[in-house]
N, C-alpha and C positions, 0 to 999 in steps of 0.2 A: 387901930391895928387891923382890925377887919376891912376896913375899905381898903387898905394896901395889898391884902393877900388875894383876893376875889381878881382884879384886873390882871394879876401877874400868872394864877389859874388859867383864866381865859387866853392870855398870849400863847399858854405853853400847849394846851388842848389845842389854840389853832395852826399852833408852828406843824404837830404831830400829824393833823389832816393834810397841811399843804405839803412836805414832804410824801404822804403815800399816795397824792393824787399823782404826784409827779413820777413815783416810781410806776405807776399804774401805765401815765401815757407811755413812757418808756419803755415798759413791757406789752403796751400795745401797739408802739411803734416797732419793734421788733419780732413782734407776731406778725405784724403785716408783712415787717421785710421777709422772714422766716418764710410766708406764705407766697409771696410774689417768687422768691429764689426757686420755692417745691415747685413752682409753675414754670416758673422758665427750666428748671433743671429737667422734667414732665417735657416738654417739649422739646428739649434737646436730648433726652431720651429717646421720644420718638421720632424723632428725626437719625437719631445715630441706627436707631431699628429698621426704619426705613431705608437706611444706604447699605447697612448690613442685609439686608434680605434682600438689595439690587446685588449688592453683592457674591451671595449665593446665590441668586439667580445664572448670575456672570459665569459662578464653579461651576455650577450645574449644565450649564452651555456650553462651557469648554469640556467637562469633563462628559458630554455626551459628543461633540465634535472630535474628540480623544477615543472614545469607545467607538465611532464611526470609522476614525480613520484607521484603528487597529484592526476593523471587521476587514475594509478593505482592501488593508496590506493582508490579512486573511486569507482573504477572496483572491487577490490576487499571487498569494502565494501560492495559494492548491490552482490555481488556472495554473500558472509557472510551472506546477509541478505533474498538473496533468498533459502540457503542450507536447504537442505530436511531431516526431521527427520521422521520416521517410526512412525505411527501411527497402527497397530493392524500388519496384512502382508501384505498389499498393499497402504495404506491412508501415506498421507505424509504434512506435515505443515513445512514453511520455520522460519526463526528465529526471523523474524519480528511477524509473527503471534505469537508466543511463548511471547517473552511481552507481547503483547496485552492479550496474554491468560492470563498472569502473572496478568495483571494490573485489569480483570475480577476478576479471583480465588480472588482479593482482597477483595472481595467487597460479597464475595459469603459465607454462614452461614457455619462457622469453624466445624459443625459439620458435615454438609455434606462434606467438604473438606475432613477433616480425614480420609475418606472413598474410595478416590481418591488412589488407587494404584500406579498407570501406566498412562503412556502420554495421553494413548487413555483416560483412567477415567477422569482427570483433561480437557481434551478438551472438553469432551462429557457435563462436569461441565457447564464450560466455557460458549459453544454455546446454554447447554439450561439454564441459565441465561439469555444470552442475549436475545436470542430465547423468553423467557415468558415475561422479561420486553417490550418486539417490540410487542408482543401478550396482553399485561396487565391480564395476568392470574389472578389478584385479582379479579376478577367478578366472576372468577366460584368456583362452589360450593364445591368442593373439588379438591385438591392437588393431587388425582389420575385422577380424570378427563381428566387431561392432563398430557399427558409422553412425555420428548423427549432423543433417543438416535441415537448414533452414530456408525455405522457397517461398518467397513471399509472405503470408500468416501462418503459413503449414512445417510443424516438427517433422522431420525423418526420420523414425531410427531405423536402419537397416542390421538383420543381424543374419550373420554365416550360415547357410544351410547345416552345415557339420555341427551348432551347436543345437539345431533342434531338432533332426532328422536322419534317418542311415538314410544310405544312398536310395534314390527311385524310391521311397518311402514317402509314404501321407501321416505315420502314428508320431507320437511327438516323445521323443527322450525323455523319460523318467528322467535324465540327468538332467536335461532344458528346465525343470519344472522350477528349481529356486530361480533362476534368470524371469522366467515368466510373472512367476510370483511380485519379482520387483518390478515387473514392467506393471503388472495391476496395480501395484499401490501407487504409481504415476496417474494411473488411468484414473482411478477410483479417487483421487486425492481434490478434482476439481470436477464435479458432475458437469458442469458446462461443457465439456471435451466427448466431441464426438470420434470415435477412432476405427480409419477402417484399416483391416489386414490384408497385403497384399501377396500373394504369391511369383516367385519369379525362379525359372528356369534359364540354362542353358541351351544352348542351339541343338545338341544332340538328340532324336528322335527317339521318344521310349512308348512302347505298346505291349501289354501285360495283360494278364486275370483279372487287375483289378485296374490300371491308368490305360486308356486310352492313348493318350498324348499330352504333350506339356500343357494345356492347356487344360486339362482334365487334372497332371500332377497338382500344376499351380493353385487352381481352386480349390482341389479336395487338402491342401498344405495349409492355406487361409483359414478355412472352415476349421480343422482342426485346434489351431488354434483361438479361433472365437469360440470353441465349444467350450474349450478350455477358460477361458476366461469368463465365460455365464457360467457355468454348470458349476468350479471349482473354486473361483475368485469372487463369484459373488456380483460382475461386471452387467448391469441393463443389458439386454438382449438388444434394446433400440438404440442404443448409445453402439452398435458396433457394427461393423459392414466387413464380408467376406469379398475378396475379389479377386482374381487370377489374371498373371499380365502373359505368363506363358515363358517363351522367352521374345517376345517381342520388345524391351525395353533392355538389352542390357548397360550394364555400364562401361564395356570394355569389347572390343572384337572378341569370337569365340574362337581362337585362331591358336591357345594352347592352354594347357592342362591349368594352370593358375588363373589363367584369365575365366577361364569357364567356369573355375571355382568362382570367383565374383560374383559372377551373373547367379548364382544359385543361390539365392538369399529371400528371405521375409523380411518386409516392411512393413514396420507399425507407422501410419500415416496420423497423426495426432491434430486436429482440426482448433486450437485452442484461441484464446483471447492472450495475444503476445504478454501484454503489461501482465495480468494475473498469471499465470502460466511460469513468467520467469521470478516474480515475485515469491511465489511459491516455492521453485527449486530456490532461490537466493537465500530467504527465510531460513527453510530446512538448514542449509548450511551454516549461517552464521549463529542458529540455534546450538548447536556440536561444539 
């Protein structure tokens, strides 16, 4: 009985080893495979890393060649917007002021527009719009009283002898002083603006106690008001120039009573940089 159970012991003992050798290579064959996949999946890793970072590279390319081209639609936008258009033969406004001008003339009496030839007319429009609404010209007493025009880079504004002076008189109307007022906060509003005051007579011959002649009125009418404007307003003494034209310049023959009222006027000569200058009055307004 014994020698029967001892052989049949030993088959089963050996059956039990050869089954766990085999699940052993099994699971060391599939270790191996597990290991070759981690390797190739490793490599196709980096290799997907590799095309992905040519790939951002790529973004990065374009989206700097994207930032490039938006500087210089940029660039070329403010050149566009600062390009220079001829105003008479030397005055020049950029493209942005030209709007602005546009956005004025809008606003400006269709009759007087019509009347606007040429760049230079529509500017000169423009800036004395602006120019009288920053002045509030509704107070005076007529619509000649006050002129403004535009001579190549140089503002005019001419105003009535009657609103800052009595007759044959150099002292300035207490009543002038708000009009003056607003002319300094024009003056004062752009330090760059150099502005001289001129004096202008009619043809009629005046000799007194205190004026010589028109050329003596003229200048000592100028002076008076640059004193005014340093001493009162606050205006750089070198920022201003007195001058007297006499009646050598009028605007009209002295040949009757209204005409000679013309010629008897002060002009504020305004020396500014057109683009800033109209910018400024445009501003002002569309701020309101």
């Amino acid at each position: 009985m014994r020698k029967f159970i001892i052989p049949v012991v030993a088959i089963s003992l050996l059956a039990t080893s050869c089954v766990s050798k085999k699940k052993y290579v099994a699971l060391e064959n599939q270790y191996i495979n597990t290991k070759g996949n981690l390797q190739k999946t490793t490599l196709e890793k980096e290799a997907l890393e590799g095309k992905f970072a040519k790939i951002e590279n790529r973004v990065a390319d374009y989206n700097e060649k994207i930032n490039s081209l938006k500087s210089d639609n940029s660039s070329l936008q403010d050149a566009n917007d600062v390009k220079l258009d001829m105003v008479g033969k030397t005055a020049v406004i950029s493209n942005k002021t030209r709007e602005r001008m546009r956005e004025t003339l809008a606003k400006v009496d269709p009759a007087l527009l019509s009347e606007a030839k040429t760049l230079k007319d529509s500017l000169n429009l423009a800036i004395a719009y602006n120019l009288k609404n920053k002045i509030n010209s509704s107070d005076l007493t007529d619509s000649d009283d006050l002129n403004i025009d535009i001579d190549q880079t140089v503002v005019m504004i001419s105003v009535s002898d009657k609103l800052l002076f009595n007759n044959a008189s150099y002292r300035v109307k207490s009543g002038a002083y708000g009009l003056i007022e607003k002319l300094a906060a024009v003056i004062k509003s752009e330090p760059s603006m150099d502005v001289m005051i001129e004096g202008h007579t009619d043809s009629r011959t005046i000799n007194n106690a205190v004026v010589q002649d028109n050329w003596d009125l003229s200048v000592k009418r100028a002076t008076s008001i640059v004193r005014l404007l340093e001493s009162k307003y606050n205006i750089e003494g070198s920022r201003l120039i007195a001058a007297g034209r006499g009646s050598t310049m009028p605007l009209v023959e002295n040949t009757t009573n209204a005409n000679r009222a013309k010629n008897r006027r002060t002009r504020i000569v305004i020396l500014p940089n057109l683009d800033k200058f109209f910018a400024l009055l445009a501003d002002d307004q569309l701020s309101e």
